[in-house]
N, C-alpha and C positions, 0 to 999 in steps of 0.2 A: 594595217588598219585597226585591228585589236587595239594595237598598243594606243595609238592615234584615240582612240573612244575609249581609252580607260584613262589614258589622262587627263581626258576632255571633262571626263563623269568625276572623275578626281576635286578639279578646280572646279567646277558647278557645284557639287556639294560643300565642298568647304565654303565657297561665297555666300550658299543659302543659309547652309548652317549657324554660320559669322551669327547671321541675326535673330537666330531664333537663340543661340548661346546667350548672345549677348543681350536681349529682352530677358531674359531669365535671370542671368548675372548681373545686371548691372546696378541691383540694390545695392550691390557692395561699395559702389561707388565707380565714377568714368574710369577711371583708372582701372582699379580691382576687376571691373567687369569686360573692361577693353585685354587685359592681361589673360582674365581666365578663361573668358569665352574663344580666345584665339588658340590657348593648349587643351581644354576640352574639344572644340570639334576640329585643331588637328590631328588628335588621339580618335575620335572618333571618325572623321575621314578616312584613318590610315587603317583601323579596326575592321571598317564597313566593308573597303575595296581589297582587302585580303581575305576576307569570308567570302565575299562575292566571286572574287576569281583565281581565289589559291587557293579557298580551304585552310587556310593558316589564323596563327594568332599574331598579337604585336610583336612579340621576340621574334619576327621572320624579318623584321626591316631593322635588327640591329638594335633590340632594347632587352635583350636578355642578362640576367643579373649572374653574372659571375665573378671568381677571380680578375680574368682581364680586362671585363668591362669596367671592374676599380679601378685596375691600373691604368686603363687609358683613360678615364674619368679623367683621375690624378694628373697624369700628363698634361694632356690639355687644360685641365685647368692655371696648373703651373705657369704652363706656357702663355695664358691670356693674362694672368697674374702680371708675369714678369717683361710681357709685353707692353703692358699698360705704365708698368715702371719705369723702363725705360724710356718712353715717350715723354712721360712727366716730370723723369729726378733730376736730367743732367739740366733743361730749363728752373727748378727750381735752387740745384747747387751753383749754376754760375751767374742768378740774379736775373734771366730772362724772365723771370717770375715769381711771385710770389703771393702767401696765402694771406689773407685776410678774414675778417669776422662777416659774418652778412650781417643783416639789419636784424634780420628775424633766425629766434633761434629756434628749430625744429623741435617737437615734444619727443619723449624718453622712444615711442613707438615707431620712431618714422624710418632709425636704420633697418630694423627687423625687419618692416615689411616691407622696404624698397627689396633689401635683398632678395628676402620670398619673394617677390612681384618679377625679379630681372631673373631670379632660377628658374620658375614658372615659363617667363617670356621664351628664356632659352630655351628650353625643354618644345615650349611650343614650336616657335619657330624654325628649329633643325629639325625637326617630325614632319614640321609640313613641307621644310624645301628639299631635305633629303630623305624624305619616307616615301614611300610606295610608288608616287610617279616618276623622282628622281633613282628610281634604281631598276623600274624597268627600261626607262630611257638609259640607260646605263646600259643594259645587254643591251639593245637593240641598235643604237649612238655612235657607243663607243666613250670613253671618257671623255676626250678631250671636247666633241659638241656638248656634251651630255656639261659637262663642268664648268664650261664656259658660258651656257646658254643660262644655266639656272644664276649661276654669277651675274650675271646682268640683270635678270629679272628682278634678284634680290636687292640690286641696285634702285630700280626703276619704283620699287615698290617700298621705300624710303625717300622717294623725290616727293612725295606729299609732305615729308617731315618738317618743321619750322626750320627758316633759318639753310637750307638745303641748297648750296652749292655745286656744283660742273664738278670738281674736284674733290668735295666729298661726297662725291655719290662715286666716282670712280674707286676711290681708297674702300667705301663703302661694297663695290664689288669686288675689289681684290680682297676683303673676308667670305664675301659670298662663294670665290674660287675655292682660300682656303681653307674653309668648312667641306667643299666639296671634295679637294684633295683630301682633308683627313679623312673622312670616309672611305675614301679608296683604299689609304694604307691599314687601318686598322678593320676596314667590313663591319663596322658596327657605328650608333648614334652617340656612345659616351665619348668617343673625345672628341666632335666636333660641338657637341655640350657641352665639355670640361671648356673647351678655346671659350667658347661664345660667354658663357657666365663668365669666366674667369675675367674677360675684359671687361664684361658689360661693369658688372661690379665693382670694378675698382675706378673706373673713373669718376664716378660720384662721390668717393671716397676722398679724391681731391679736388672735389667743389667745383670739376669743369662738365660742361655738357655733352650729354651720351646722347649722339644724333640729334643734335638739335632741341633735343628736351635738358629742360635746367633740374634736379631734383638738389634741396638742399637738404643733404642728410648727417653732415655734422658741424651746421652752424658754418660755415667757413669755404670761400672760396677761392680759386685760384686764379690771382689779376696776374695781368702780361703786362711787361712792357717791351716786345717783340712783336713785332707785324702778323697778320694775318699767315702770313705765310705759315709760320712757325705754329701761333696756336691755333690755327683752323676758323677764327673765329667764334660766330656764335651757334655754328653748328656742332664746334667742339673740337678735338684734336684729332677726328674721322677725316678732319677735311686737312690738314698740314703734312707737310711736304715731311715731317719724323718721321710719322705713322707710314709712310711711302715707304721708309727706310729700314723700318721695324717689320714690317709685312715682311719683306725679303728673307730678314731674321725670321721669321716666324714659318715660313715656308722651310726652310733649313733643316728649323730645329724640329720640326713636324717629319721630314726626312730623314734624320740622323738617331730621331726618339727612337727608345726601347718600349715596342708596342706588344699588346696582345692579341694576333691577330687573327678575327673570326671568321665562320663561315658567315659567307650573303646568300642564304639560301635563295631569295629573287634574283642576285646577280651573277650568280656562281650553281646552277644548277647542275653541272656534269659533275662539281663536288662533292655536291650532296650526294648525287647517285651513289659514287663511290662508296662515302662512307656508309651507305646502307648494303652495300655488296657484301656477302661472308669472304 
């Protein structure tokens, strides 16, 4: 029951929050203010319900700055890198596709801040789905509800997105899994950050759309002449049947990576004990 009403208190604060962030932020513009008010009060959500009922600070849910949290940073990031590449190169080396000029060329500032804008996004959105309520539901669950339950929601809560397909919203919860998985192997929030940036990023990079949103950030985009199947359409390449086949990859190499791996002081608390025993 606890657990049940700190989750509950969880997701009500972060919905109220949404809008008072985002009346504040939104001078920045829809964008800016939709981006910063979602990692502002999911950092502030996660801050609030750890004072409230650990007595902790952020670094309890896996945002402490260390050696390994670089190195998993680095991992994951890699891995969403090189996921995104392979989704994209073997269509653009064998003619399923290829890059073109858009009509409009974006001004000198637009890669900088898309980038800043999808670090941000990431940072928020692995705070809010696997910070404090995903990791008490963790002890109490077990992983597999606990990883599967929030996979889906992360899904559902992308089915408003433009463009948003049966199919890419499935592909779209098998990252919401895998975010969840990396957490389990490493106990901290940098590499399911490193994943999430590191894809978010790069597909804008080749002119296709990241969940349904089109950003042109270097003049130039990526036309198919392969079906829906292959590029996802205009949801992007979250929704084709690669991205199915790279996920599998990416679950792998998330398995086989040379991780740092930490305490979860809310998930692993017989751990902690320990390590405070003389």
């Amino acid at each position: 029951m606890r657990i049940a009403v700190s989750v509950c208190v969880y997701a009500v604060t972060f919905w109220a929050g949404q809008s008072v962030f985002y009346w504040v932020l939104s001078w920045f513009g829809a964008l800016a203010g939709t981006v910063l008010s979602t990692v502002a009060v999911a950092l502030f959500t996660n801050w609030l319900m750890l004072r409230v009922y650990e007595n902790r600070g952020l670094t309890a849910i896996g945002l402490a700055a260390n050696r390994a949290a670089a190195g998993n940073a680095a991992v994951g990031l890699a891995g969403g890198i090189g996921a995104a590449c392979l989704v994209l190169g073997p269509p653009l080396l064998t003619g399923a596709a290829h890059l073109a000029p858009t009509a409009d060329h974006p001004a000198a500032w637009t890669m900088p801040f898309t980038i800043a804008m999808l670090a941000a996004g990431s940072v928020g959105e692995e705070t809010l789905f696997h910070g404090y309520a995903f990791q008490i539901l963790l002890r109490a669950l077990g992983p597999y509800a606990t990883v599967l339950a929030v996979g889906a929601v992360f899904a559902l809560l992308h089915g408003s997105n433009p463009h948003a397909t049966w199919f890419g919203l499935a592909n779209t919860a098998g990252f919401g899994i895998l975010f969840g998985y990396a957490f389990l192997r490493s106990r901290d929030l940098w590499l399911p950050i490193g994943l999430h940036f590191g894809w978010n990023c790069t597909l804008p990079l080749f002119g296709v759309s990241l969940s349904g949103l089109k950003m042109n950030v270097t003049g130039h985009e990526m036309v198919w002449t392969a079906g829906a199947l292959w590029s996802g359409g205009e949801y992007g390449p979250e929704a084709s049947v690669l991205t199915s086949g790279v996920l599998l990859l990416l679950f792998v190499y998330i398995a086989k990576a040379p991780l740092g791996r930490q305490t979860a002081l809310l998930v692993d608390p017989p751990a902690e004990k320990a390590l405070c025993e003389p």
